[in-house]
N, C-alpha and C positions, 0 to 999 in steps of 0.2 A: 463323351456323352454329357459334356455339362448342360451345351445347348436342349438337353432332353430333360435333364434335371431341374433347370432352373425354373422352367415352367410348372413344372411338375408342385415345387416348393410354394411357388406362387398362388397356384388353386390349391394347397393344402391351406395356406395359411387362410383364402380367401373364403373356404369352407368349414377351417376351423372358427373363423369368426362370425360367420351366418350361426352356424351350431350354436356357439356360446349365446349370440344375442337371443334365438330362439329356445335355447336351455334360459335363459333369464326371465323368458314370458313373454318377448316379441312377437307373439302369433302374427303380427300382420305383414313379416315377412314371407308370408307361405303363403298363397295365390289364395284368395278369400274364395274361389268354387273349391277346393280343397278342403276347406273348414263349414263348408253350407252346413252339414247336419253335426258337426260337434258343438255337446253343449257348452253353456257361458261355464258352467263347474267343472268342467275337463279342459278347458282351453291349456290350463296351469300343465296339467298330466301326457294332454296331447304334445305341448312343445317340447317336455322332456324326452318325450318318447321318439317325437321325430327328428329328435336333435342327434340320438344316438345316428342314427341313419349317417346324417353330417358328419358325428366322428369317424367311424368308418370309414366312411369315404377320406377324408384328409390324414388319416392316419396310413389308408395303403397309397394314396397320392406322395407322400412323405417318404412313406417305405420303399416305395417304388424306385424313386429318384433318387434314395440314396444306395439302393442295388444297383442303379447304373451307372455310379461314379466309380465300381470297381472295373470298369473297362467296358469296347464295345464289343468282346469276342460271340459269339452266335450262344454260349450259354447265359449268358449275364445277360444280354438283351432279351432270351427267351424268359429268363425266371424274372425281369424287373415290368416286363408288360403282364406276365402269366398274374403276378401279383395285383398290378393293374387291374387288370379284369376281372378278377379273381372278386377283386375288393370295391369295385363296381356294383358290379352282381349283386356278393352281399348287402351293400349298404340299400342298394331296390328294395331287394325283398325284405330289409327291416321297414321302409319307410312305404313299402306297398302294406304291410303287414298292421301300420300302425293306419294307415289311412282306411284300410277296413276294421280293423274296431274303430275306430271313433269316429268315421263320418260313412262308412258303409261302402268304401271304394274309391275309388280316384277321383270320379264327377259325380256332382250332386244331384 
């Protein structure tokens, strides 16, 4: 399961650093129709907020991959994708969540 792994580690790491840059106050990483209606004085509070989202996510991408290094028997595949998705899911609903406070939804 490395071949499943190694990728896995590569988009954590790949969205743990989007996260951090947008935890730092990079908002112009995040699609500008995304941010139409957040104010200039939220921009600081919107990126922390949506950065969680990002951890999240590269946290069960991480986790994931390192459940599938314990072999590829039919349960360790099932619990390292369930994880996956799992952790998919959530990290939506935090960054759906934060796009309606602060810009009122997905599109402006």
């Amino acid at each position: 399961m490395i071949a499943y792994s190694v990728p896995l580690f590569a988009a954590a790491l790949l969205f743990l650093g989007f996260g951090v840059a947008i935890y730092r106050g990079n908002t112009n990483l995040i699609h500008s129709y995304h941010q139409t209606h957040v104010k200039e004085a939220d921009k600081r509070k919107y990126g922390k907020s949506f950065s969680k989202g990002l951890f999240v996510l590269a946290v069960s991408l991480a986790f994931s991959g390192s459940i599938a290094l314990f072999g590829d028997t039919v349960p360790v595949v099932i619990t390292s994708v369930s994880v996956l998705l799992a952790g998919i899911v959530i990290s939506l609903m935090v960054m759906a969540k934060v796009q309606k406070e602060f810009n009122g939804g997905f599109v402006g």
